[in-house]
C-alpha positions in Angstrom: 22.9 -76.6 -161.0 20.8 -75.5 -163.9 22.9 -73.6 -166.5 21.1 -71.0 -169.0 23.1 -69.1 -171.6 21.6 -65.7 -173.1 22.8 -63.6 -175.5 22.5 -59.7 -175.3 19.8 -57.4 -173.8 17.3 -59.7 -175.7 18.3 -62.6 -173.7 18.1 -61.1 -170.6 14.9 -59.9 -170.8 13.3 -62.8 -172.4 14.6 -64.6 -169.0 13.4 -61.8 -166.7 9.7 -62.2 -168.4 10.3 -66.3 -167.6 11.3 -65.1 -163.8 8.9 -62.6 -163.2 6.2 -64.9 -164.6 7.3 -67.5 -161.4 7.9 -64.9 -158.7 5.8 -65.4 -155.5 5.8 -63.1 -152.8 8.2 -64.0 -150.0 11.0 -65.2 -152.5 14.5 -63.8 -151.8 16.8 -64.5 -154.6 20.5 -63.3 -154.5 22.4 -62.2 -157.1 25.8 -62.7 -157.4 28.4 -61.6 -160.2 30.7 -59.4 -160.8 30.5 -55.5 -161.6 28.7 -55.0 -164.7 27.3 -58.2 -165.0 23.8 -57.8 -165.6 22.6 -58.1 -162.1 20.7 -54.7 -161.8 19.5 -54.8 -165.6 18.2 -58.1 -164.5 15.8 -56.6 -161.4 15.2 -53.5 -163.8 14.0 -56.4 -166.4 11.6 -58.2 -164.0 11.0 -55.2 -162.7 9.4 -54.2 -166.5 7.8 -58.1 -166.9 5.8 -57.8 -163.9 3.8 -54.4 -164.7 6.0 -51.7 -162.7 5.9 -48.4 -164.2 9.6 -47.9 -166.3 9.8 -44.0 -164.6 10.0 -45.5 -161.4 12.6 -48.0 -161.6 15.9 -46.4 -160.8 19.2 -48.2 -159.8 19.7 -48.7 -155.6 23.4 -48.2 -155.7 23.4 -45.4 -153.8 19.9 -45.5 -152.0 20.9 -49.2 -151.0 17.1 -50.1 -150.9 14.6 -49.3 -153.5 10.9 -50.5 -153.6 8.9 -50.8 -156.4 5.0 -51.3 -156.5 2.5 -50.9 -158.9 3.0 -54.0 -161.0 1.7 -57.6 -160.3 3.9 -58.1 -157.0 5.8 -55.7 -155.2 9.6 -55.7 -155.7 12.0 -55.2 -152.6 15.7 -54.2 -154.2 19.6 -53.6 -152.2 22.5 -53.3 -154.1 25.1 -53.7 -151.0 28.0 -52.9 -153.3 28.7 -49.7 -151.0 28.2 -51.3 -147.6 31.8 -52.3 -146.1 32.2 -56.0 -144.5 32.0 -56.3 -141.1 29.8 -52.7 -141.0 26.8 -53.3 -138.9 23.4 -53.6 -141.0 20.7 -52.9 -138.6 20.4 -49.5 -139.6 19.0 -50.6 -143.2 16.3 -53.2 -141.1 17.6 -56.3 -143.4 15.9 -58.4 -141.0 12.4 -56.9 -141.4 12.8 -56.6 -145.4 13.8 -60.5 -145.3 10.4 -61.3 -142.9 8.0 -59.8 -145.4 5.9 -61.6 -147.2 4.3 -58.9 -149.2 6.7 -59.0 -152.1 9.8 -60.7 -153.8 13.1 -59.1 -153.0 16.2 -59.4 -154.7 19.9 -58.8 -153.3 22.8 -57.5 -155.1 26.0 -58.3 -153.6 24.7 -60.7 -150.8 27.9 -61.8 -148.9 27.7 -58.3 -147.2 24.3 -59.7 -145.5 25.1 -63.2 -145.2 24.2 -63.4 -141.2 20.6 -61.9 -142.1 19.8 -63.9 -144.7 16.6 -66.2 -144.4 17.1 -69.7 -145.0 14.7 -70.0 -147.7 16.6 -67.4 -149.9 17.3 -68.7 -153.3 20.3 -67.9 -155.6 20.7 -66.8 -158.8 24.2 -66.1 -160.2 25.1 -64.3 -163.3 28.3 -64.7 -165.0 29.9 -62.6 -167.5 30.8 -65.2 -170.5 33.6 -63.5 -172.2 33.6 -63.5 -176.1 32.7 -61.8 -179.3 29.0 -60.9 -178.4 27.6 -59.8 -175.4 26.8 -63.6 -173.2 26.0 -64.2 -169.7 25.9 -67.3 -168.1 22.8 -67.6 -165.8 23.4 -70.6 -162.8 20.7 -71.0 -160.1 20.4 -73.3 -157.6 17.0 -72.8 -156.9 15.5 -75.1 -160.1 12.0 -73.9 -161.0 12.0 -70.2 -159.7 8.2 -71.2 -158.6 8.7 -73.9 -156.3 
C-alpha cells in the first residue's frame, strides 16, 4: 500500500494539486480517518487544484452532500459523520450519486454506506501522524490515482 508523508497545510495541498491533476470522472475515492484529520481540507484542496471557485466550497457536514462545479470536473462530496449505522440511506439517493459518471466523488466516513458502495470505489486513508509538527500519513490502495 503506497505510503506518502506530508507536512502541514503545504503538504496537503501540494498532494491535492497531484490528485486533482489524475481525477477522472466516475472515480469514488473514500476517505477514512479520524476527526480532524485532514479529510475535508483535503476535498476543499482538490476542490481549489481543479478550478472550482473558493466562495463556493463549503464543508457537507451538515448538508451531507455538496456539489461543486465550475472547475475542470465536477466534484460530488458526503461527509456521513451525522448519519447513524443501520439508518436507512435511500433518502440521500447514494445509489444514483455512485452511478454517475459526470464527476469524481469523494466520501467522508464511508462505513456508513458500505452496502452502496460501487465496486470500483478507490480508497484513500489519512492518518493523523502524531508529533512536533503538523504530519499526516496519506495510505491508498488505489496506486496511481489515474488508473
Amino acid at each position: 500500500m503506497p505510503v506518502l508523508d506530508i507536512e502541514g497545510l503545504h503538504g496537503l495541498r501540494a498532494f491535492a494539486r497531484q490528485l486533482a491533476a489524475s481525477l477522472a470522472p466516475g472515480q469514488v475515492w473514500l476517505l477514512e480517518g479520524a476527526l480532524g484529520a485532514g479529510k475535508t481540507t483535503l476535498v476543499r484542496e482538490v476542490c481549489a487544484a481543479l478550478g472550482i471557485p473558493e466562495s463556493q466550497i463549503v464543508s457537507p457536514t451538515f448538508t451531507l452532500v455538496q456539489e461543486y462545479e465550475g472547475g475542470r470536473l465536477p466534484v460530488v462530496h458526503l461527509d456521513l459523520y451525522r448519519i447513524e449505522s443501520g439508518r436507512p440511506l435511500d433518502s440521500l439517493f447514494l445509489e444514483e450519486i455512485f452511478q454517475r459518471h459526470d464527476c469524481v466523488c469523494f466520501v467522508e466516513w464511508p462505513g456508513v454506506a458500505a452496502r452502496l458502495l460501487p465496486p470500483h470505489a478507490r480508497r484513500l486513508a489519512i492518518e493523523f501522524v502524531h508529533g512536533a509538527d503538523d504530519r499526516r500519513r496519506i495510505l491508498t490502495d488505489a496506486g496511481d490515482p489515474s488508473e
